[in-house]
Residue, then its C-alpha position, 0 to 999 in steps of 0.5 A: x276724469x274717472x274714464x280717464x283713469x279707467x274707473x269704468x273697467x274696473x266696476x264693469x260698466x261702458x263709462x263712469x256716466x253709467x254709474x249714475x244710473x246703476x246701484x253702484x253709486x251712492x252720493x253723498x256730502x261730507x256736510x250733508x246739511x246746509x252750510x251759511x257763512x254770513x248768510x252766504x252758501x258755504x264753500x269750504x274755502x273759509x274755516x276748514x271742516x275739521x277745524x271748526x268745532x260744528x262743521x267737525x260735530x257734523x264729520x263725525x256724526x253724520x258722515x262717518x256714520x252714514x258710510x260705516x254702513x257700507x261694506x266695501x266703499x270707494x270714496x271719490x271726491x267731488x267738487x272744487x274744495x275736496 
């Protein structure tokens, strides 16, 4: 998806796999520790993130925290509930 949109040309690389292997890249979760919902993974499907008042002490905490850090940032969403 992001070849397809021509991510790579803009930062410069062969494809967007490559920034995988570069410092270009920082992954990161939205909730960056483990999530239950009756003893079951959390997928984001149920109670939404903002609106649940541990998941939103989690955004606001150790999200929005851990990407001030950064200078210039794009933010690219993965995964089915993004």
């Amino acid at each position: 998806m992001m070849d397809e949109i021509g991510i790579e040309k803009v930062l410069d690389v062969k494809t967007s796999t490559d920034l995988f292997a570069t410092e270009l890249i920082r992954a990161g979760s939205v909730l960056k520790y483990p999530v239950l919902k009756n003893r079951k993974n959390y997928t984001g499907y149920s109670a939404k993130p903002a609106k649940h008042p541990a998941l939103c002490e989690m955004l606001d905490t150790v999200f929005f925290d851990e990407f001030a850090t950064g200078d210039e940032c794009l933010i690219w969403p993965l995964g089915k509930t993004v």
